[in-house]
C-alpha positions in Angstrom: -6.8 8.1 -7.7 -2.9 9.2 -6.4 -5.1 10.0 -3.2 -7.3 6.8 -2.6 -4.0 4.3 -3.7 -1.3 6.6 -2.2 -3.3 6.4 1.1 -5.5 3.1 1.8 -0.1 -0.7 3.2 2.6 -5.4 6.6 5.6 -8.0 5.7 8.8 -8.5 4.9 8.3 -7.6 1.6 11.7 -7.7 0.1 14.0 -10.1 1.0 14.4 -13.1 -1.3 12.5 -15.9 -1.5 12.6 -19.5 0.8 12.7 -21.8 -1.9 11.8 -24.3 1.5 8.1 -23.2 1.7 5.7 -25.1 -0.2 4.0 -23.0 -3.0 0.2 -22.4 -2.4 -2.5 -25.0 -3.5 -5.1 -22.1 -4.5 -5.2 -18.6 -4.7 -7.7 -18.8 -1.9 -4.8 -20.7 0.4 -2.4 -17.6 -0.6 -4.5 -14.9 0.2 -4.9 -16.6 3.8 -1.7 -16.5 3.8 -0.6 -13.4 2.9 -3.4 -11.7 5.6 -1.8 -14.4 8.4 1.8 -13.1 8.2 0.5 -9.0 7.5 -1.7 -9.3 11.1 1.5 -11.1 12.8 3.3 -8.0 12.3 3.3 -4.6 14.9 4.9 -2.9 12.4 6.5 -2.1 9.5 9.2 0.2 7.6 10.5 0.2 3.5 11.5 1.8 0.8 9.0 2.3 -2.5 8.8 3.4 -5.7 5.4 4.3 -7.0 5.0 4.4 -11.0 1.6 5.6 -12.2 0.5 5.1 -15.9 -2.5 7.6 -17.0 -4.5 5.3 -19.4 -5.9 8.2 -21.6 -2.6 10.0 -22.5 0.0 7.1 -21.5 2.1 9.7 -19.0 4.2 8.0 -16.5 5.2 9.3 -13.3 7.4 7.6 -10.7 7.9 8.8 -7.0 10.1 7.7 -4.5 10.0 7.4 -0.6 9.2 5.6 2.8 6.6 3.7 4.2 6.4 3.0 7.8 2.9 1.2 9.0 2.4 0.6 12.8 -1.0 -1.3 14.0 -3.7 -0.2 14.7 -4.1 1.6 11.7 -1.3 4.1 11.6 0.6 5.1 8.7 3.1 7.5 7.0 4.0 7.6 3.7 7.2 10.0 3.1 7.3 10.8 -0.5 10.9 12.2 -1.9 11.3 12.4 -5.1 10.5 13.8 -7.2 8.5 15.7 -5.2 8.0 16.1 -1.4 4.9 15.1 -0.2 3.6 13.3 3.2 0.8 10.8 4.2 -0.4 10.7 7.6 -3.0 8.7 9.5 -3.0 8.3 13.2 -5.8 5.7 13.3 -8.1 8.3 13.5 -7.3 11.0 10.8 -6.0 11.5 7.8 -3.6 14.3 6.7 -1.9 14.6 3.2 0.5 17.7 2.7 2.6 18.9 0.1 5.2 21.6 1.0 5.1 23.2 -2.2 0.9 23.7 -1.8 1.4 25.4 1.3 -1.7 23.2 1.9 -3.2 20.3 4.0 -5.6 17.9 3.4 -7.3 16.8 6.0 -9.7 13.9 6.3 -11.0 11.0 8.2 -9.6 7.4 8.4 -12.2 6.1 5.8 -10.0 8.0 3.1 -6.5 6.8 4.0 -3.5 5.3 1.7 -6.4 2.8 -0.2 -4.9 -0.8 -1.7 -1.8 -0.9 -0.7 -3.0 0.4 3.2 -5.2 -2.2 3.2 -2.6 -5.1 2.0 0.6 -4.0 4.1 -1.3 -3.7 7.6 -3.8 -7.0 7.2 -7.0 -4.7 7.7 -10.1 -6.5 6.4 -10.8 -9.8 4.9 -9.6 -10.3 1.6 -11.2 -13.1 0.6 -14.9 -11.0 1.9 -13.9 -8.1 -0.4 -12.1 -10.3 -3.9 -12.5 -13.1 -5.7 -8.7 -14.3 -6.2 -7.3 -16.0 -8.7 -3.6 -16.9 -9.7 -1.4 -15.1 -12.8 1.7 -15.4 -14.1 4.5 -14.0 -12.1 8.2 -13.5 -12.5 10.8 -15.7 -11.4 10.7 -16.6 -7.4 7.3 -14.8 -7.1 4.0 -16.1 -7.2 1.3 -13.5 -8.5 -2.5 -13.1 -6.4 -5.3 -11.7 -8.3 -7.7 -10.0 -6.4 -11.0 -8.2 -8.3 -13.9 -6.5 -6.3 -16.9 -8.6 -5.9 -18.8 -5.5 -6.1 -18.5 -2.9 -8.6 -15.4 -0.2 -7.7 -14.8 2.7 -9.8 -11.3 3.0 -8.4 -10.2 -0.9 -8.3 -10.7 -3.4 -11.9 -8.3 -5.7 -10.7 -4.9 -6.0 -8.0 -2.2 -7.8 -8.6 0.1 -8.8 -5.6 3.7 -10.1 -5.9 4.4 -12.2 -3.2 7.9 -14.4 -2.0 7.7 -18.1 -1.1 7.1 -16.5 2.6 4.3 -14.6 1.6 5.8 -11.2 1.6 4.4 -8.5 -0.2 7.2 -7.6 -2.8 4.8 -5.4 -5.2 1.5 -3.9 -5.6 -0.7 -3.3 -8.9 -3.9 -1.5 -9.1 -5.9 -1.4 -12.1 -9.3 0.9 -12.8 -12.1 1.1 -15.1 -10.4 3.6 -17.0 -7.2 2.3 -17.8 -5.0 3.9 -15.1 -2.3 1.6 -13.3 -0.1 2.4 -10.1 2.4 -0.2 -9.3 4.0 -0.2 -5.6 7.2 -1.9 -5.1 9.1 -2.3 -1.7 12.2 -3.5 -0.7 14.7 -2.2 2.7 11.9 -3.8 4.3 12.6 -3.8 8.2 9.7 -5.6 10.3 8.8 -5.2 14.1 11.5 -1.9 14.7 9.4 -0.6 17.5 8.1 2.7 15.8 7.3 5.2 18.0 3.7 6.9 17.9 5.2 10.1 17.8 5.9 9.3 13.7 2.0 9.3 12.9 1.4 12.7 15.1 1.0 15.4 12.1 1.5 18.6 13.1 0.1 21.8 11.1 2.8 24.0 9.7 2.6 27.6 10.7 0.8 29.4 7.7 -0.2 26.5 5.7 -3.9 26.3 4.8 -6.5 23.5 6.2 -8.5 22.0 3.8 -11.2 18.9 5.1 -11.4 16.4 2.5 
């Protein structure tokens, strides 16, 4: 799961809202929306904090890091705390490493950072892949509802927080069996001119290669 929703995110996710834009007619209209200003984007940088809730014993976990998201399809996700951990995809392949596993995972783009990937950089058509619907949402926000027209062990249901602008400001991903990981971003800086260089990963010396 940490895998598939870590890897497969882009907007302005976290400044506050425009109370001048209208609010969206349908859920339909938002997810337009929403994919509209992701695409307009080159790229992307934030903070996040990722909380994952196991559904079976109710443990929480919450990591801390970076996101930085550069089209076409590159990605890095620089995890902090509580452990290190990095992300990689260069469009191509897919490289997950953990410094204390003296290990690297190495796969191709299919597998990369999941929901949130596929939300932050405007791949795909939502509106192909969900049915959408509204929720309740806290103050300023307005809350999309996206479940998988076809079956998906790994997805039930998303919810997506978004400003009156249509910036992502949080990510929820539900599965069959209970399990959620929430996403939240904010330090969000848009169009910085990342360089390519930051979605090269290179091998550490002595540290295992594992295909995934």
């Amino acid at each position: 799961m940490e895998l598939l929703t870590a890897v497969a995110l882009a907007g302005a996710l976290a400044g506050p809202a425009a109370a001048a834009a209208a609010p969206p007619a349908s859920a339909e209209e938002l997810a337009r929306r929403l994919e509209q200003r992701q695409r307009s984007l080159s790229d992307l940088t934030a903070r996040f904090v990722q909380t994952y809730r196991s559904g079976v014993i109710g443990r929480e976990v919450i990591e801390r890091g970076v996101v930085s998201i550069k089209r076409p399809g590159r990605m890095r996700w620089d995890y902090r705390e509580p452990e290190k951990k990095t992300f990689v995809s260069d469009g191509k392949t897919f490289y997950f490493y953990v410094p204390a596993d003296r290990q690297v995972i190495v796969r191709d783009q299919a597998g990369d950072h999941g929901v949130p990937a596929l939300l932050l950089s405007g791949r795909g058509k939502l509106l192909d892949q969900f049915e959408a619907g509204l929720e309740t949402a806290p103050p300023g926000l307005t809350r999309l509802r996206l479940v998988p027209r076809r079956t998906d062990p790994e997805i039930e249901k998303i919810f997506v927080d978004v400003d009156a602008e249509a910036r992502i400001r949080a990510i929820q991903v539900f599965d069959a069996e209970g399990n959620v990981s929430r996403f939240e971003f904010d330090d969000i800086r848009e169009n910085v001119g990342l360089k390519d260089r930051l979605f090269r990963f290179e091998v550490p010396r002595g540290v295992e290669v594992v295909s995934g």
